[in-house]
C-alpha positions in Angstrom: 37.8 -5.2 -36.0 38.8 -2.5 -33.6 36.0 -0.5 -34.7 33.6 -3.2 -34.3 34.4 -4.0 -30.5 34.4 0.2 -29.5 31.0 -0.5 -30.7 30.0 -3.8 -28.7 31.7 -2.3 -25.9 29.0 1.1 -26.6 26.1 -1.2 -27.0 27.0 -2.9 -23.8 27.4 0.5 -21.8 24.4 1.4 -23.4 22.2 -1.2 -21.8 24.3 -1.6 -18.6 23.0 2.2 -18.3 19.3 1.5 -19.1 15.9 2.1 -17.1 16.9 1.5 -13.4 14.8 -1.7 -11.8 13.2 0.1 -9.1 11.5 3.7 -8.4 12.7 5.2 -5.1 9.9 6.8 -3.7 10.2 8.8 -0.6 8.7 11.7 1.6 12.1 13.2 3.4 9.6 15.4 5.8 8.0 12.5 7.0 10.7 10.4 6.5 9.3 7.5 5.1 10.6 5.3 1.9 9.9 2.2 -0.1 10.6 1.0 -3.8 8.6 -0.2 -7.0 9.3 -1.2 -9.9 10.4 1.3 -12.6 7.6 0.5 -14.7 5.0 1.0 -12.4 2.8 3.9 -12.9 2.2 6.6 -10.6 -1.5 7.4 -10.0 -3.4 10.5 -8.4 -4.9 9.6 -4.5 -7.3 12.0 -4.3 -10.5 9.8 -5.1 -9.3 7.2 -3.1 -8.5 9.2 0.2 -11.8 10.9 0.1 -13.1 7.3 0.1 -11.3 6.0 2.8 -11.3 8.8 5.1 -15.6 9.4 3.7 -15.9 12.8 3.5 -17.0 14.5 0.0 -14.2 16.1 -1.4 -15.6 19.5 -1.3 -16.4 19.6 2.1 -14.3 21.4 4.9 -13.7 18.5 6.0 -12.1 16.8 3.1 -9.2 20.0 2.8 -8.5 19.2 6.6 -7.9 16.0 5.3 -5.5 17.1 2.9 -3.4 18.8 4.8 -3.0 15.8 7.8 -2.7 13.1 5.0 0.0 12.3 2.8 -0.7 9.8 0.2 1.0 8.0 -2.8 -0.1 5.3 -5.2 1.4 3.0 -8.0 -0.3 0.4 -9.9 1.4 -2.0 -12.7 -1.2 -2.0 -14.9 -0.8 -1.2 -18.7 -4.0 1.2 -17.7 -3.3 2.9 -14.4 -6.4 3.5 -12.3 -6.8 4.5 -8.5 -10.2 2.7 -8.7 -8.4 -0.4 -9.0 -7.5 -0.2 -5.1 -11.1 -0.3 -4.0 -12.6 -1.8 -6.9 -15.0 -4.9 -6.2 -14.0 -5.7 -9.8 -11.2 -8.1 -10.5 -7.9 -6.6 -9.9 -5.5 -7.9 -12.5 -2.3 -6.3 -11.7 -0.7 -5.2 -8.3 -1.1 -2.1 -7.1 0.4 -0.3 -4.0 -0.8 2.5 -1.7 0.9 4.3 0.9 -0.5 6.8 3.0 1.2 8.9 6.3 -1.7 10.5 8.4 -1.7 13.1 11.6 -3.5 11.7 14.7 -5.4 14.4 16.0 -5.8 13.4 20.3 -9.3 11.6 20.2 -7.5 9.2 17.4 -4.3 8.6 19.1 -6.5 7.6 22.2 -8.4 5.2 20.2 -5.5 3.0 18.4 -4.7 -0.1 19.2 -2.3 -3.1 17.3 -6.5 -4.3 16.2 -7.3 -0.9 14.9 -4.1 -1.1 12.7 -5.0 -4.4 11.7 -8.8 -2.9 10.5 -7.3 -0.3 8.9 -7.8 -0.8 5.4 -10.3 -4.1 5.7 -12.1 -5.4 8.7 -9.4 -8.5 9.7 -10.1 -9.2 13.9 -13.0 -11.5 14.1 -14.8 -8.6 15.8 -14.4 -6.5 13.1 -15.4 -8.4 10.4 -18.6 -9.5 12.4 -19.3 -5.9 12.6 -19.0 -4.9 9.6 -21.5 -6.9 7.9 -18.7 -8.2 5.4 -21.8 -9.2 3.2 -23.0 -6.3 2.6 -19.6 -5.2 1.8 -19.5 -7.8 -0.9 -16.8 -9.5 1.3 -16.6 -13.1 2.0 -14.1 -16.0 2.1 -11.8 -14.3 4.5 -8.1 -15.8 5.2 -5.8 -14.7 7.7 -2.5 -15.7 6.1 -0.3 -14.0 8.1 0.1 -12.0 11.4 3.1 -10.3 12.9 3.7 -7.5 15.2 6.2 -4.8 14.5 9.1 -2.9 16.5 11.0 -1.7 14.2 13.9 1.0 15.4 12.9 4.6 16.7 10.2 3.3 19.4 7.9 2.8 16.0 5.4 0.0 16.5 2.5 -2.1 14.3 1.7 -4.9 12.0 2.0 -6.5 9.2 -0.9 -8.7 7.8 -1.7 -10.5 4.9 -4.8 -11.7 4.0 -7.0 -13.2 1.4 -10.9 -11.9 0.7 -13.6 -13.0 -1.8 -15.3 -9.9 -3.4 -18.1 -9.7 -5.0 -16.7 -10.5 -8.4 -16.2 -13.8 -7.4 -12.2 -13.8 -7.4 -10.4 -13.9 -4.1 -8.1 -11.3 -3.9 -4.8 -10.9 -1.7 -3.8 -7.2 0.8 -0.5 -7.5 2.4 -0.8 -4.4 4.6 1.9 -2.6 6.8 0.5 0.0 9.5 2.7 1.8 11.9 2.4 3.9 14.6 5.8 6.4 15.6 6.6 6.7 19.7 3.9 9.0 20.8 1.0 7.8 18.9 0.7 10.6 16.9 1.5 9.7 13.2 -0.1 6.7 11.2 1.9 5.3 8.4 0.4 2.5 5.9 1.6 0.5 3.3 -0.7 -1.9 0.9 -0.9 -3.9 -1.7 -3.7 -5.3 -3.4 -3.9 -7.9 -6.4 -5.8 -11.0 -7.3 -4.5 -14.2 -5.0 -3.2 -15.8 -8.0 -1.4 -12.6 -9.5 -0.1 -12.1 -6.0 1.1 -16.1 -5.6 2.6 -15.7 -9.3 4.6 -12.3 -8.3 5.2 -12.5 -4.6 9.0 -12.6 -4.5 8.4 -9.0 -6.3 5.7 -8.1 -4.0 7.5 -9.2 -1.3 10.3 -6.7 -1.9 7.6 -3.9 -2.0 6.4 -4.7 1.4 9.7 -5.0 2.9 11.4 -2.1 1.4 8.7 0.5 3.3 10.7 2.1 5.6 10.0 4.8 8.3 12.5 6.8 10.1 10.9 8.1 13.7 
């Protein structure tokens, strides 16, 4: 008998002492942090921030890039794909993407709380009538949410959430999170992407994601 409860108790230290819930993910230089879950998987950026900042990624243009851009992505899916960010395709599982960028002085100039709301996805009306969402393969847009951010250490931005039909037919959810530190001259961004019902069926663990990013000015 006293063997057999040394050996529940193991079993039960044993799983007490499994996988951890959540991946810490942080960049201590540019002090910024947020958490997924463990079982996400980490993907390479490389394709994607060539995309969003368009330059070809053998151009000069794209290695300046590299070094003013720090990026990081993890996406839930059983097959882990950085296409699944941009993808007019269906996106079946969350994914997250988190990028910290150097504002060179013609940029910091430009910024304003709209430009970090258009900074993933046209979201002002102006914007969106701009950018010819059609031809994008964007329609059914829904502003969902809409706050301004001042967070500690003079850092200030949004947070939006949003709902877009793409061209696959499925509307889709982007909870985004851009920041700007005190001078203007450091972007930080935070989003996720995932179809509007996997994002309505997984929100409280979404939700964490979004509020867990964290920057330190």
């Amino acid at each position: 008998m006293a063997a057999g409860l040394v050996v529940g108790i193991l079993a039960l230290v044993v799983a007490a002492c499994g996988a951890p819930e959540f991946t810490y993910v942080k960049n201590s230089g540019q002090q910024t942090y947020f958490k997924v879950p463990h079982e996400w998987h980490e993907i390479d950026t490389d394709s994607v921030d060539d995309t969003l900042s368009g330059t070809n990624p053998d151009s000069a243009t794209s290695k300046a890039r590299q070094k003013a851009w720090w990026s990081v992505a993890y996406d839930a899916s059983e097959v882990p794909d950085a296409d699944h960010l941009l993808s007019a395709g269906t996106t079946l599982q969350p994914i997250v993407y988190v990028r910290v960028a150097d504002l060179n002085e013609p940029q910091q100039n430009a910024v304003s709380l709209d430009m970090l709301r258009n900074a993933f996805l046209p979201v002002t009306e102006e914007a969106r009538s701009a950018s010819a969402g059609a031809a994008l393969g964007l329609s059914g847009f829904e502003l969902l949410q809409d706050e301004v951010l001042t967070p500690e250490g003079g850092l200030h931005g949004v947070h939006v959430v949003y709902d877009y039909e793409l061209a696959s037919g499925v509307m889709h959810t982007f909870d985004q999170t851009a920041l700007l530190n005190t001078d203007g001259s450091k972007f930080y961004m935070l989003i996720i992407r995932c179809s509007t019902s996997c994002f309505r069926e997984r929100s409280s663990e979404l939700d964490t994601i979004a509020k867990s990013f964290t920057v330190r000015s």
